[in-house]
N, C-alpha and C positions, 0 to 999 in steps of 0.2 A: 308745050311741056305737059306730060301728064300727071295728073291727080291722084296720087293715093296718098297711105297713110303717113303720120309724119311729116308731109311739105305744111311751108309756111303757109298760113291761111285758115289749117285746118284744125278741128280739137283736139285731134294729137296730136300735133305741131305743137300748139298750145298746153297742151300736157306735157312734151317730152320738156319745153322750155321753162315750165313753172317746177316740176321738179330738179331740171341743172341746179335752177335759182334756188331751191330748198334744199338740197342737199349740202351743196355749196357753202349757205349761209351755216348751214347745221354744223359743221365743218369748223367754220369759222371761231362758233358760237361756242363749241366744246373747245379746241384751243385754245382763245382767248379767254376762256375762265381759269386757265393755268397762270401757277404766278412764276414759272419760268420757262416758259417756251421762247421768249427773247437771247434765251442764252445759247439756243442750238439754231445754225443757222436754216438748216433743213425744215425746222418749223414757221421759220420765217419764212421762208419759200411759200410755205405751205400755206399761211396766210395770206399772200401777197396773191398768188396763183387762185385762190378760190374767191378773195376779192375781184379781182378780174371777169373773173369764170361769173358770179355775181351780177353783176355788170353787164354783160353781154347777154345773159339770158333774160334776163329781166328787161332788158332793154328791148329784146326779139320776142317777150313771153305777149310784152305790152302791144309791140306793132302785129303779133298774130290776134291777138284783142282786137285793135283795129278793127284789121282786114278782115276777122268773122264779124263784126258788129255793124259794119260796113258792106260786105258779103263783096267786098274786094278781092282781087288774084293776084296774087303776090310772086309770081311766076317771070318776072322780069330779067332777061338773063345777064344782066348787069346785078340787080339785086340779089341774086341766087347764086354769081360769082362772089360779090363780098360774103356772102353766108358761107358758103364754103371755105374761104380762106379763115376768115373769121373760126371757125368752127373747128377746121384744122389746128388753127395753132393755139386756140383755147385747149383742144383736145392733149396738145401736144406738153405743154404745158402744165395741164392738170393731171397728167399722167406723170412726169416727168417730179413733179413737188409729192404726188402722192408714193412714188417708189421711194423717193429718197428718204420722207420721211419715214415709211414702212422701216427701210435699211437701219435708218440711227434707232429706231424705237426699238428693232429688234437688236443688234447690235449695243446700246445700252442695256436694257433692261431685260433681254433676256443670255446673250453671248457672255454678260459681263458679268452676271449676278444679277440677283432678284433687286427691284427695285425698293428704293428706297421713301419713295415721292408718296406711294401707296395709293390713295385716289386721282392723282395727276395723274400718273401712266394707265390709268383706266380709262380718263378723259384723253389722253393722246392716241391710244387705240382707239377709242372712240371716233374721234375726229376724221384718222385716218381711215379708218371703216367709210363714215362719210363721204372725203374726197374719194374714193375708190368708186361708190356709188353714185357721186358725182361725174366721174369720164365713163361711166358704163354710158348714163343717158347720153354725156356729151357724144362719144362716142357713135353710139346710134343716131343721133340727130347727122353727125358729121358725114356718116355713110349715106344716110337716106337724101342731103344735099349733094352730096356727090352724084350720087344715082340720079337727080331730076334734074343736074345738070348733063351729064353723061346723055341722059334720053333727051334731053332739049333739043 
């Protein structure tokens, strides 16, 4: 399998996956400092989907840590099939909780009248801005797995 940017192993491997993980959490972070996101189910989504999202990068930020500090190759096409799947339906996922909630934010607080919440609908664009930024990287990570399994 060949080695360029973005496969596991490498520091931007390492990069694209400590960003998912910051983004993610930022996400999360802006969210839940609302005191009624529990009330719209799309934000629950939205939590639930970047915990996840969370989870798997930080998980994959830690083992490209490893593999650099180790100067391991991470190129196993077993390990690089779970990446890819993995990666897919994170991607799928964090796309899928970020539209919807984009949908209801706009949809509430702008289709229906100006909001009422005043700094929460700041914080829930917020958020949302985050997940969005969050599946661009998952995104790219997801193709560049793709791509060095494709070439494998």
């Amino acid at each position: 399998m060949k080695d360029f940017a973005g496969t596991p192993g490498t520091v931007t491997g390492l990069v694209l996956r400590v960003s998912q993980c910051l983004f993610a959490a930022a996400s999360i972070a802006s969210m839940a400092t609302t005191n009624n996101f529990f009330n719209i189910t799309a934000f629950c989504y939205l939590i639930a989907s970047m915990g996840l999202q969370v989870l798997w990068s930080f998980g994959l930020a830690f083992l490209d840590a490893y593999a650099l500090a180790k100067k391991k190759v991470l190129h196993n096409h077993v390990l690089v099939s779970l990446f890819v799947v993995g990666d897919w339906v994170t991607a799928t996922l964090s796309l899928a909780a970020a539209s919807a909630s984009a949908g209801i934010t706009m949809l509430y607080f702008s289709d229906l009248g100006s909001c009422q919440l005043g700094v929460e609908c700041q914080k829930y664009q917020i958020s949302i801005v985050f997940a969005f930024l969050s599946w661009i990287t998952i995104a790219i990570s997801s193709l560049i797995m793709f791509w060095l399994l494709a070439a494998g």
